[in-house]
PQR file of N, CA, C, O and H, with PARSE charges and radii, in Angstrom:
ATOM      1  N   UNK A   1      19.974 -10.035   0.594 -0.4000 1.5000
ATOM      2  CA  UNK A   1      18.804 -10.402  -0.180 -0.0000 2.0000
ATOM      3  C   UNK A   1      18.973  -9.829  -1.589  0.5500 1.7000
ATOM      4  O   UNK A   1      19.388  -8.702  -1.856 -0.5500 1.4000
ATOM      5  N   UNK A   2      18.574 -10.812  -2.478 -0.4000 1.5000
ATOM      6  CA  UNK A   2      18.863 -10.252  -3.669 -0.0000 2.0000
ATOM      7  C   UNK A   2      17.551  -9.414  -4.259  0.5500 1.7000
ATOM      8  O   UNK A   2      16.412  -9.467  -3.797 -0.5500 1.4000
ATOM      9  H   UNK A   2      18.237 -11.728  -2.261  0.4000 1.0000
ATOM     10  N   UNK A   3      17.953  -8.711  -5.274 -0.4000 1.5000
ATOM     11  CA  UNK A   3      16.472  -7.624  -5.912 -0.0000 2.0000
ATOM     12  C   UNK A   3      15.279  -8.474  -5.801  0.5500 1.7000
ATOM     13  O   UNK A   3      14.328  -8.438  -5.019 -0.5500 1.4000
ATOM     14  H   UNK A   3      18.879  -8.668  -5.650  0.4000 1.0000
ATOM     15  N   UNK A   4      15.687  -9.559  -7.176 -0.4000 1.5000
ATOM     16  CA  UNK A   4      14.657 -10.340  -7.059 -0.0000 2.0000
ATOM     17  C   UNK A   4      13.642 -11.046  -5.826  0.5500 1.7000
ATOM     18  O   UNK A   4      12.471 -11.424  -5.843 -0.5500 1.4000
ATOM     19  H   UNK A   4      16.459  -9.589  -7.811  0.4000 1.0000
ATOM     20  N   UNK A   5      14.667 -11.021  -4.803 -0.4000 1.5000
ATOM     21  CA  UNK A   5      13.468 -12.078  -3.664 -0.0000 2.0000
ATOM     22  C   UNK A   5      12.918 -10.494  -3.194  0.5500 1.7000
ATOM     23  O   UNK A   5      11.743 -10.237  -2.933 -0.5500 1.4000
ATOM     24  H   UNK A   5      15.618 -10.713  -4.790  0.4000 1.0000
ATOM     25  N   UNK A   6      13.787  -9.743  -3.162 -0.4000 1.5000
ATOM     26  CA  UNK A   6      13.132  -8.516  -2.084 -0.0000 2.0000
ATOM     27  C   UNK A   6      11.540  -8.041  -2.879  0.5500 1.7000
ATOM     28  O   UNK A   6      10.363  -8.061  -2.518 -0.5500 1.4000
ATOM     29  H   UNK A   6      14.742  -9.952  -3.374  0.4000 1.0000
ATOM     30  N   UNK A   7      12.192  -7.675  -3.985 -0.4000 1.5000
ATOM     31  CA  UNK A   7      10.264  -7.390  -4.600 -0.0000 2.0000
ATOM     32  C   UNK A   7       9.554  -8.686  -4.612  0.5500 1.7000
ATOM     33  O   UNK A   7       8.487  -8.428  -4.055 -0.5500 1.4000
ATOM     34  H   UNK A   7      13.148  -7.659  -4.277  0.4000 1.0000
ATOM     35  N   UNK A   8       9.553  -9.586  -4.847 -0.4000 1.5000
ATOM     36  CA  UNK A   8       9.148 -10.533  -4.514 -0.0000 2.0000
ATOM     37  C   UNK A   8       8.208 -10.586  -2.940  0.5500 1.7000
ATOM     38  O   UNK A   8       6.990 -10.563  -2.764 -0.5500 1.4000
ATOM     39  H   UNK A   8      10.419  -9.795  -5.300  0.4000 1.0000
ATOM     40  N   UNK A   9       9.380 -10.668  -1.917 -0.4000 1.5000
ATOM     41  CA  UNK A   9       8.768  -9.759  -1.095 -0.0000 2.0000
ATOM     42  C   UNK A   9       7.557  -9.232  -0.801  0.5500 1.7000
ATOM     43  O   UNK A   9       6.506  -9.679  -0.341 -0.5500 1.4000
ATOM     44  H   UNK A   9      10.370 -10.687  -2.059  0.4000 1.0000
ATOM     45  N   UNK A  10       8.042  -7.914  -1.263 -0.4000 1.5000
ATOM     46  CA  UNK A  10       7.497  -6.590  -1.222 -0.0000 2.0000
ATOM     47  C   UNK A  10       6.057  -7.113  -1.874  0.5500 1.7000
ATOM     48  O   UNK A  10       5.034  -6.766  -1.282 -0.5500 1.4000
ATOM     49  H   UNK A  10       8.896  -7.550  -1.637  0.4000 1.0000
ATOM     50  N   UNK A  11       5.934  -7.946  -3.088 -0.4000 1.5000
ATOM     51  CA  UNK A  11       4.587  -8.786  -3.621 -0.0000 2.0000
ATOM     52  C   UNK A  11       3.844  -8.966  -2.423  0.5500 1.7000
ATOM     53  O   UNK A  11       3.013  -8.272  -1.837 -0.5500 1.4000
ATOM     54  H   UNK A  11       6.764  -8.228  -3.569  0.4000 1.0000
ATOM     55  N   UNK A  12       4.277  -9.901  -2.245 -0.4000 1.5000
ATOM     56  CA  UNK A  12       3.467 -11.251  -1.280 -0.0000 2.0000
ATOM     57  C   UNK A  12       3.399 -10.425   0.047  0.5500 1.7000
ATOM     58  O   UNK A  12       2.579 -10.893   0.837 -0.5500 1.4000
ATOM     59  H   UNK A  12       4.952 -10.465  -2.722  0.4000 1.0000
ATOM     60  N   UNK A  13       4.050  -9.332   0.479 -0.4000 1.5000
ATOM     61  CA  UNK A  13       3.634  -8.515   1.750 -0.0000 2.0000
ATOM     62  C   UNK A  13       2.166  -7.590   1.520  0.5500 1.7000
ATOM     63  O   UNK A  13       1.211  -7.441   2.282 -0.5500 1.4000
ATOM     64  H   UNK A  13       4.716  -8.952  -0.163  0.4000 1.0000
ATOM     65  N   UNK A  14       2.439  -7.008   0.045 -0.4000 1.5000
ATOM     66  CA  UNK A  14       1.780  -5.574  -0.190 -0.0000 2.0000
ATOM     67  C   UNK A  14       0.239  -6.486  -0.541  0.5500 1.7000
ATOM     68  O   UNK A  14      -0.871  -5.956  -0.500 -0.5500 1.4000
ATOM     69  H   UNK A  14       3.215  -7.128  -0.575  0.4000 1.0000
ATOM     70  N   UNK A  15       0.470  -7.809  -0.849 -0.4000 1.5000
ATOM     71  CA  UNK A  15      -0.883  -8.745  -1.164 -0.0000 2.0000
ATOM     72  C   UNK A  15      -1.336  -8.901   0.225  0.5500 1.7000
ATOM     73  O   UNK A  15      -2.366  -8.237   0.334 -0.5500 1.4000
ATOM     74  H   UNK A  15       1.372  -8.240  -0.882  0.4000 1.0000
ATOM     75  N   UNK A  16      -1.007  -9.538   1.465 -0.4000 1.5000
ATOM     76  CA  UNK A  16      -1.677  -9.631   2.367 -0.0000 2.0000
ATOM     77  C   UNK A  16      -1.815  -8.491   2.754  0.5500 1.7000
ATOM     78  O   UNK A  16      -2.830  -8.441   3.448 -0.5500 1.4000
ATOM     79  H   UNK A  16      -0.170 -10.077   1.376  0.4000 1.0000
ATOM     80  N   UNK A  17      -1.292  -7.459   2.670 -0.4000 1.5000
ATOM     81  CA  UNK A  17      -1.797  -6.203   3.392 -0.0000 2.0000
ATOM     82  C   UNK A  17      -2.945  -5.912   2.438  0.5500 1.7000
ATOM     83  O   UNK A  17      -3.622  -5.031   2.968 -0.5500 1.4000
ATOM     84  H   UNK A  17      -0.467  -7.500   2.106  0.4000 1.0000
ATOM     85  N   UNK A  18      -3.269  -6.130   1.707 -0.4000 1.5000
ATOM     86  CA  UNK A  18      -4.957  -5.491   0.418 -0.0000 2.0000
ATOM     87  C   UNK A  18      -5.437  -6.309   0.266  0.5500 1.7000
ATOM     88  O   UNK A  18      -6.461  -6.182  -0.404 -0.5500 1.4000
ATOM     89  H   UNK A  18      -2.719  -6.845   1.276  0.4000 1.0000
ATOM     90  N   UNK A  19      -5.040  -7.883   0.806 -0.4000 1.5000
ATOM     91  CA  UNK A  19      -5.938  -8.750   0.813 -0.0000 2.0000
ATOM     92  C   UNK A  19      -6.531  -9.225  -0.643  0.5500 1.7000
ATOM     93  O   UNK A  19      -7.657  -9.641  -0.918 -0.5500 1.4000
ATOM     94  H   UNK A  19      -4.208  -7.986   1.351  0.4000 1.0000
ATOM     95  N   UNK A  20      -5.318  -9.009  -1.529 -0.4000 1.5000
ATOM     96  CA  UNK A  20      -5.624  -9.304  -2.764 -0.0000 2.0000
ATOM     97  C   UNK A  20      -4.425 -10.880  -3.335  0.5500 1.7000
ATOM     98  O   UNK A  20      -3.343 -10.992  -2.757 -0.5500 1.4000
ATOM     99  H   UNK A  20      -4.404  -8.671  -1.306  0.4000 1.0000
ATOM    100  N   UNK A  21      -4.639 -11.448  -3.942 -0.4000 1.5000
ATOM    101  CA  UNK A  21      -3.777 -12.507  -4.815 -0.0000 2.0000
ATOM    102  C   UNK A  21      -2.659 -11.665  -4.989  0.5500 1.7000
ATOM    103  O   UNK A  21      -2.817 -10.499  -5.350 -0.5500 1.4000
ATOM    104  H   UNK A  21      -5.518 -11.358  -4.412  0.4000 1.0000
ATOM    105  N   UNK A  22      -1.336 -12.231  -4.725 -0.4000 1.5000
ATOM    106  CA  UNK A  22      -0.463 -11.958  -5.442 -0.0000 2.0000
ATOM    107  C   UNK A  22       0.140 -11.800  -7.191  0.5500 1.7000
ATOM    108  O   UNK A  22       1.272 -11.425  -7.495 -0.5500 1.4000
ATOM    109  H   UNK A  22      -1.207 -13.178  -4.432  0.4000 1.0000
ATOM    110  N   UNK A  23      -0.778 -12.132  -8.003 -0.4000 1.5000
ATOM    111  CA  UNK A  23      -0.933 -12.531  -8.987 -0.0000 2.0000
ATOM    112  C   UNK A  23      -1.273 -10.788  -9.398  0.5500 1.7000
ATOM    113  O   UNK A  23      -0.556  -9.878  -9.815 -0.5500 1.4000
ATOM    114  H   UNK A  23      -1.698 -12.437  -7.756  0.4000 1.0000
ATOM    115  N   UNK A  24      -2.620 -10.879  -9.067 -0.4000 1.5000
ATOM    116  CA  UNK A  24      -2.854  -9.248  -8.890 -0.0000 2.0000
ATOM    117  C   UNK A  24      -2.220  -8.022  -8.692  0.5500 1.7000
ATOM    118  O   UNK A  24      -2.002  -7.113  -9.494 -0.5500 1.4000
ATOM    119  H   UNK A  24      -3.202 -11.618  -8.727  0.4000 1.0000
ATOM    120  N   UNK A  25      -1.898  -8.153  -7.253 -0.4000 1.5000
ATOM    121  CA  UNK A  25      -0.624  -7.057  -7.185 -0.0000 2.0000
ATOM    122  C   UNK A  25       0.506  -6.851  -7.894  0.5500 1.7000
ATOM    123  O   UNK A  25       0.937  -5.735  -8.186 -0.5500 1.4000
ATOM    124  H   UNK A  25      -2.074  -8.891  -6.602  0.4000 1.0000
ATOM    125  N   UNK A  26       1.265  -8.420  -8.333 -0.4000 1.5000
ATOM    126  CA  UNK A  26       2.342  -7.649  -9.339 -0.0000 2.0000
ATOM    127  C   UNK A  26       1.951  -7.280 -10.765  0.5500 1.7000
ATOM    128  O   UNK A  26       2.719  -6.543 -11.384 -0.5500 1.4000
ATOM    129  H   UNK A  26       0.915  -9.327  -8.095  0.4000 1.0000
ATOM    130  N   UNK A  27       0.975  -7.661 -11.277 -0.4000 1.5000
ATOM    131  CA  UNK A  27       0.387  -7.226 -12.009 -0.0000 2.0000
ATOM    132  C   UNK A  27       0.031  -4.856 -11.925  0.5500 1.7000
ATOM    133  O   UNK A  27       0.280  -3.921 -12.686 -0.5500 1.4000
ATOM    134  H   UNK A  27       0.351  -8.260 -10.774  0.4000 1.0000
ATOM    135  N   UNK A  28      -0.557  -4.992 -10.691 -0.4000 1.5000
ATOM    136  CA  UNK A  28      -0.762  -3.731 -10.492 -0.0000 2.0000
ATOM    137  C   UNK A  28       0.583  -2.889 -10.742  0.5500 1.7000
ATOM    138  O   UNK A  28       0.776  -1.975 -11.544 -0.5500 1.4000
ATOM    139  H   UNK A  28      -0.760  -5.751 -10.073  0.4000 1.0000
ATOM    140  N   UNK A  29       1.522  -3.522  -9.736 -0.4000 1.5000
ATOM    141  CA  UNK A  29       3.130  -3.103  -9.360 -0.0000 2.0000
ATOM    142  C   UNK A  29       3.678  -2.751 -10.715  0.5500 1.7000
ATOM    143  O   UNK A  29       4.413  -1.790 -10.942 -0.5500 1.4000
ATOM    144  H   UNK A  29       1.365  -4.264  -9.084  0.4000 1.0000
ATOM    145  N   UNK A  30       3.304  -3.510 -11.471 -0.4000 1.5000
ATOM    146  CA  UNK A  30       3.709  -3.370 -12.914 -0.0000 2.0000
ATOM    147  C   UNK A  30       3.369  -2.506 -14.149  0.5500 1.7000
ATOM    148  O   UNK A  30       4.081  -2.087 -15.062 -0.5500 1.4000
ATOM    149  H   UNK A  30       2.707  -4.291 -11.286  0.4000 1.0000
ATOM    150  N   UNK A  31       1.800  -2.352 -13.831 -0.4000 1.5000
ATOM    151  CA  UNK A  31       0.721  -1.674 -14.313 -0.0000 2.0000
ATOM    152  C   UNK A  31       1.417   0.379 -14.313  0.5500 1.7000
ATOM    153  O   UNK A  31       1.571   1.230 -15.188 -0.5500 1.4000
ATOM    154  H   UNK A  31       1.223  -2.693 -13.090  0.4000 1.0000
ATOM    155  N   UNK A  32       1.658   0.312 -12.607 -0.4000 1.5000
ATOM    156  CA  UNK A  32       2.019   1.485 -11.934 -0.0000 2.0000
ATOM    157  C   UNK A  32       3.249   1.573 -11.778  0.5500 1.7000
ATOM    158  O   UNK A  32       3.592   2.366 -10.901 -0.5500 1.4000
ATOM    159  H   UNK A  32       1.533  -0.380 -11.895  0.4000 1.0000
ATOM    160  N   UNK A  33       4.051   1.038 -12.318 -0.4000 1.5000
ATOM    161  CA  UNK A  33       5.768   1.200 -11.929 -0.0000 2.0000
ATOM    162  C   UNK A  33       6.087   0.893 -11.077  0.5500 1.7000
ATOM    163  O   UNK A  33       7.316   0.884 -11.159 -0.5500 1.4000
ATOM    164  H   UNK A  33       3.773   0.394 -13.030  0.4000 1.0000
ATOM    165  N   UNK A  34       5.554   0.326  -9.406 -0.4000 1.5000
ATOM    166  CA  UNK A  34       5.821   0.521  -8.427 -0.0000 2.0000
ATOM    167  C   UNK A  34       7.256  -0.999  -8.570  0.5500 1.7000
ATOM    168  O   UNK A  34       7.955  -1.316  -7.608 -0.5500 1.4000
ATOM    169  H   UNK A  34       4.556   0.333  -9.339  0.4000 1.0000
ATOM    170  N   UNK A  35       7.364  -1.744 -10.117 -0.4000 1.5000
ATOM    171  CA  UNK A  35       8.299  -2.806  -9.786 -0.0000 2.0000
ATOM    172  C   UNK A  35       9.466  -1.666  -9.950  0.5500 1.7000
ATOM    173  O   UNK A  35      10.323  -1.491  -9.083 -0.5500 1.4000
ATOM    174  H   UNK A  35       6.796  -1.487 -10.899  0.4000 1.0000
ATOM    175  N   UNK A  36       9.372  -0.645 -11.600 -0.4000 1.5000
ATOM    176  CA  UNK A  36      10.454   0.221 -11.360 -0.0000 2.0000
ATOM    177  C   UNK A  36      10.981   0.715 -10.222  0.5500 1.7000
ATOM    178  O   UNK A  36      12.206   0.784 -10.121 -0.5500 1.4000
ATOM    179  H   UNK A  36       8.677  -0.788 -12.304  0.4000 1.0000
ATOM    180  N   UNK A  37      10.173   1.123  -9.217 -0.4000 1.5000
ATOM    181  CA  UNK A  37      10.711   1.976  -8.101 -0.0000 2.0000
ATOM    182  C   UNK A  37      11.417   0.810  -6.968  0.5500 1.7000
ATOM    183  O   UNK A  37      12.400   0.951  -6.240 -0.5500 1.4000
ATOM    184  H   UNK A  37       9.178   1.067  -9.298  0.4000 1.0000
ATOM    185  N   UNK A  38      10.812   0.028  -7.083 -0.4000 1.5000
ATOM    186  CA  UNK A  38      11.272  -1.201  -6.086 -0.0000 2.0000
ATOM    187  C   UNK A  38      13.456  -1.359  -6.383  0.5500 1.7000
ATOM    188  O   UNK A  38      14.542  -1.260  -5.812 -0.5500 1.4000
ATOM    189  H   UNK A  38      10.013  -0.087  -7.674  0.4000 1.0000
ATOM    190  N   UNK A  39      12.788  -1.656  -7.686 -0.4000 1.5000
ATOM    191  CA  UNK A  39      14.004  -1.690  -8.333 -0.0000 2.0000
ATOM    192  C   UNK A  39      15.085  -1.013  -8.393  0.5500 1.7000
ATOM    193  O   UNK A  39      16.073  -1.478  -7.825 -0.5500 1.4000
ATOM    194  H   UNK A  39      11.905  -1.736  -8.149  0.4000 1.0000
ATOM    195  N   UNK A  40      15.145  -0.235  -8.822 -0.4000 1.5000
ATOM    196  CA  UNK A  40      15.804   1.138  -8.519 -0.0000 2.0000
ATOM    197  C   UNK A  40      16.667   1.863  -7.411  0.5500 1.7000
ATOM    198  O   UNK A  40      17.786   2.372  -7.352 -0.5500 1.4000
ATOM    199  H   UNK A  40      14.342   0.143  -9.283  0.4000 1.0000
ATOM    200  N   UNK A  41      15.460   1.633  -6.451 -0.4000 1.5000
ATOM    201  CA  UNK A  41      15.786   2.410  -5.244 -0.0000 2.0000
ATOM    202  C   UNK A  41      15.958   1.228  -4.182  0.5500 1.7000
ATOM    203  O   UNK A  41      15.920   1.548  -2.994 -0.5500 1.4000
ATOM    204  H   UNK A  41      14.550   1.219  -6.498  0.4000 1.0000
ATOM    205  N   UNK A  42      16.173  -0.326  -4.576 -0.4000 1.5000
ATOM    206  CA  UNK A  42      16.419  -1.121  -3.856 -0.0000 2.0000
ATOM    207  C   UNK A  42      17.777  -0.776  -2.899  0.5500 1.7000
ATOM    208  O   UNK A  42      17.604  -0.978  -1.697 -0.5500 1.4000
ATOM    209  H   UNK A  42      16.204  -0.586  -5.542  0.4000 1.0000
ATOM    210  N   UNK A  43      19.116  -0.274  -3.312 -0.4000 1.5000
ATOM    211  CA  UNK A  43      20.046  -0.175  -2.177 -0.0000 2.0000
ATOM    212  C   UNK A  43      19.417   0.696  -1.093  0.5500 1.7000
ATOM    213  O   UNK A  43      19.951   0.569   0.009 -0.5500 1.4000
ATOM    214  H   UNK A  43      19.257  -0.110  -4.288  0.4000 1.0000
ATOM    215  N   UNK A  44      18.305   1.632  -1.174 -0.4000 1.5000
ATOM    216  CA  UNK A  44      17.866   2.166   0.070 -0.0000 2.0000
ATOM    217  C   UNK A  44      16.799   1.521   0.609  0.5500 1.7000
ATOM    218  O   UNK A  44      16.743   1.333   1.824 -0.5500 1.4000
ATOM    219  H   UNK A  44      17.871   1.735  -2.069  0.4000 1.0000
ATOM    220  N   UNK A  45      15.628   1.021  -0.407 -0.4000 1.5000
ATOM    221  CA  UNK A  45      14.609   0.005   0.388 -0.0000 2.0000
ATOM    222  C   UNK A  45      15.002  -0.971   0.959  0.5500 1.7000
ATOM    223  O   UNK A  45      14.229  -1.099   1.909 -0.5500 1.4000
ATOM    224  H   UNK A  45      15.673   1.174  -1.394  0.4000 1.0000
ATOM    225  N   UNK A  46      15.840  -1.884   0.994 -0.4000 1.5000
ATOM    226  CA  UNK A  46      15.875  -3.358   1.384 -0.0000 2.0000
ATOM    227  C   UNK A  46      16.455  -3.085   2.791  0.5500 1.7000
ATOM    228  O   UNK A  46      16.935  -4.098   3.300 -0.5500 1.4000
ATOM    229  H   UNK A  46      16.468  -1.780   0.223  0.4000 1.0000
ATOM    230  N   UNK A  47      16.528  -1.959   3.547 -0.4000 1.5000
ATOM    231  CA  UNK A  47      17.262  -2.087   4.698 -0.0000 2.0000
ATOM    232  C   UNK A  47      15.993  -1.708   5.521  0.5500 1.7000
ATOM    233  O   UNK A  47      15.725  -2.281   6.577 -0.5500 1.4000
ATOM    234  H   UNK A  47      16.138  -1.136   3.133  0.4000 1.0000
ATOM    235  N   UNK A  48      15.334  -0.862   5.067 -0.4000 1.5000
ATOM    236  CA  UNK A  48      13.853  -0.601   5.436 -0.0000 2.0000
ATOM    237  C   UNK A  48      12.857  -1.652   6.020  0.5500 1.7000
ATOM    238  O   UNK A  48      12.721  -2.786   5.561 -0.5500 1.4000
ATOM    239  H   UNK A  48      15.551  -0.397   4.209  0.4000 1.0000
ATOM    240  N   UNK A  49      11.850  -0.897   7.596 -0.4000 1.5000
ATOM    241  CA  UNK A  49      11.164  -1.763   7.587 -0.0000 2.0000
ATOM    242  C   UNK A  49       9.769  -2.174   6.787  0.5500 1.7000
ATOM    243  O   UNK A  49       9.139  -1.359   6.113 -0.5500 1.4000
ATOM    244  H   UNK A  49      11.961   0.025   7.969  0.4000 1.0000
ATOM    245  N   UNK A  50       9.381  -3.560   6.960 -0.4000 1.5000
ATOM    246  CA  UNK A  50       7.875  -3.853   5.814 -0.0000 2.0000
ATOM    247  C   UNK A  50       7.200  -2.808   6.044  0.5500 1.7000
ATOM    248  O   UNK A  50       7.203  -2.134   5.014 -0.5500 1.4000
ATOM    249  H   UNK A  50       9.892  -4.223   7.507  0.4000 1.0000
ATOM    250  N   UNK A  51       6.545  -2.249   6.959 -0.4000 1.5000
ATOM    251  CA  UNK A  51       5.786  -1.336   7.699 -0.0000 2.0000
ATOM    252  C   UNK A  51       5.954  -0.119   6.698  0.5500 1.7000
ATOM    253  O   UNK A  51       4.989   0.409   6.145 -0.5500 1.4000
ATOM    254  H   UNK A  51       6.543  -2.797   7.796  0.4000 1.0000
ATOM    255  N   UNK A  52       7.661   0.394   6.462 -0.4000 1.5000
ATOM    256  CA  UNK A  52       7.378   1.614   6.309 -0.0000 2.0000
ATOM    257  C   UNK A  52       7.361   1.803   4.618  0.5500 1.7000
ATOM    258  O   UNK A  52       7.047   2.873   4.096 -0.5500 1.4000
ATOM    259  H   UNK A  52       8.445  -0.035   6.911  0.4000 1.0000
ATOM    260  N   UNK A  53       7.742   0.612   3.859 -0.4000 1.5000
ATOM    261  CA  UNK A  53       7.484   0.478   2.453 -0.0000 2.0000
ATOM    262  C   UNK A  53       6.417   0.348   1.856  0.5500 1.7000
ATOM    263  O   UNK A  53       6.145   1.023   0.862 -0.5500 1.4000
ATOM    264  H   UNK A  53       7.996  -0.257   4.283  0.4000 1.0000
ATOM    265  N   UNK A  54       5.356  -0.850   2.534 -0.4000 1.5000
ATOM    266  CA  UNK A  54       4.051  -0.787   2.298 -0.0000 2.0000
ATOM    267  C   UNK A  54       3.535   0.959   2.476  0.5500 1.7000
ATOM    268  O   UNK A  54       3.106   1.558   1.490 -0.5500 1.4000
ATOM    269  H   UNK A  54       5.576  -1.398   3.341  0.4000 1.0000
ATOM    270  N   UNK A  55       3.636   1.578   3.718 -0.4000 1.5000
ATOM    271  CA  UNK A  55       2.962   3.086   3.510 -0.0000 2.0000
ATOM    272  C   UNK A  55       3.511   4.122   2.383  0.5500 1.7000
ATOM    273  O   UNK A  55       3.086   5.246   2.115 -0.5500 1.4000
ATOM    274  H   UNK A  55       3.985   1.091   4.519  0.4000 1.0000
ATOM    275  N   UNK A  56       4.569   3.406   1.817 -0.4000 1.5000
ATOM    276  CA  UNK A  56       5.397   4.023   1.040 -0.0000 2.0000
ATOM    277  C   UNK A  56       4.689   3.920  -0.561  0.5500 1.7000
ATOM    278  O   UNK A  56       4.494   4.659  -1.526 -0.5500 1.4000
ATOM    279  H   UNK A  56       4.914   2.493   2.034  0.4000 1.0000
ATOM    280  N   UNK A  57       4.440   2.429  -0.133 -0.4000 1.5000
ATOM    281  CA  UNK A  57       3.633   1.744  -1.755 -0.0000 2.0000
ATOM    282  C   UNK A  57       1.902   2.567  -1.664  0.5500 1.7000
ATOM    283  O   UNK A  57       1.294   3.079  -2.603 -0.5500 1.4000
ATOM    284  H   UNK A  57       4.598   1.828   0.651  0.4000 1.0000
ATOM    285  N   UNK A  58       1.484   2.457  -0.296 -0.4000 1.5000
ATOM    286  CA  UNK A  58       0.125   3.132  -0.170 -0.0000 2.0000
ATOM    287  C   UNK A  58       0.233   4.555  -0.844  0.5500 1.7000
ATOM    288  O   UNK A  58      -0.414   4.921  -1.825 -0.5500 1.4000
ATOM    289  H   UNK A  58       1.978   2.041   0.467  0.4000 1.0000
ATOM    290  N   UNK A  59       1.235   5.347  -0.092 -0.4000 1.5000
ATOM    291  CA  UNK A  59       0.802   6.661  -0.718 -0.0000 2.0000
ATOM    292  C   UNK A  59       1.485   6.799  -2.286  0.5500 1.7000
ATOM    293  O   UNK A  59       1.246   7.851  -2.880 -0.5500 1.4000
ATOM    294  H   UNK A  59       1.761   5.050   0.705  0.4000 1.0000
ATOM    295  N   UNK A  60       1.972   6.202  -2.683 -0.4000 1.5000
ATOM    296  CA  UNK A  60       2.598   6.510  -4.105 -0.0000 2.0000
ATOM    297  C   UNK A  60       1.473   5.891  -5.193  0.5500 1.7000
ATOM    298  O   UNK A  60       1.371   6.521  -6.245 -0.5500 1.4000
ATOM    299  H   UNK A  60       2.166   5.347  -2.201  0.4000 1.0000
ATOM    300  N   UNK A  61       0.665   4.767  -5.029 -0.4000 1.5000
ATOM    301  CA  UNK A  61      -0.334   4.096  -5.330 -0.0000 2.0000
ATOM    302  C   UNK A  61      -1.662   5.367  -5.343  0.5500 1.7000
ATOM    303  O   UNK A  61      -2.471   5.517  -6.258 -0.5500 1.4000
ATOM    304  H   UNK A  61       0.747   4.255  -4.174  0.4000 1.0000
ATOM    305  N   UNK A  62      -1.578   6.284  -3.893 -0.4000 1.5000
ATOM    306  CA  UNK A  62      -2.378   7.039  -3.669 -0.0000 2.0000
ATOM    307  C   UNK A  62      -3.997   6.523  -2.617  0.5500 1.7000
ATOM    308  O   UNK A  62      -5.130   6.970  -2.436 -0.5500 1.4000
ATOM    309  H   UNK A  62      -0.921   6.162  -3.149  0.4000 1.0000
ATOM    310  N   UNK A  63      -3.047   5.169  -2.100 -0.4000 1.5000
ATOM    311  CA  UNK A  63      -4.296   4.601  -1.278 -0.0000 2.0000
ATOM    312  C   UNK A  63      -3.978   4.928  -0.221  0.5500 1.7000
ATOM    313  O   UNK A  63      -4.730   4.365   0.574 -0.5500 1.4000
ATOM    314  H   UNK A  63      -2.127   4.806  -2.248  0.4000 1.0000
ATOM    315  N   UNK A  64      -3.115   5.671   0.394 -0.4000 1.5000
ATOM    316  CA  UNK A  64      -2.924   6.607   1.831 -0.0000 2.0000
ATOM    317  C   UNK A  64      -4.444   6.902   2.253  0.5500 1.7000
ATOM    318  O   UNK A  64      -4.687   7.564   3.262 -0.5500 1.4000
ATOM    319  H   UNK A  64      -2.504   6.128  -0.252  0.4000 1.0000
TER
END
């Protein structure tokens, strides 16, 4: 999977999990760095499950 689809992804997952537009969230993701970190640290996220990135995005967000 390439960067791009994986945050992509990581969008359209972290949106149905908050029940918000995707439009929104990457907006937020962006707002908060969370595209930097996606990015970045993609050779260790993308092997990861959805489950444990979303709690990953929760507590770094600080919505733990």
């Amino acid at each position: 999977m390439s960067k791009i689809s994986f945050i992509s992804f990581c969008v359209e997952y972290y949106a149905q999990h908050i029940s918000k537009p995707s439009n929104e969230v990457y907006e937020l993701f962006k707002r908060e760095k969370v595209l930097d970190l996606l990015e970045n640290d993609y050779d260790d996220l993308h092997g990861m499950s959805m489950e444990y990135i979303v709690q990953m995005i929760d507590e770094y967000l600080g919505a733990a």
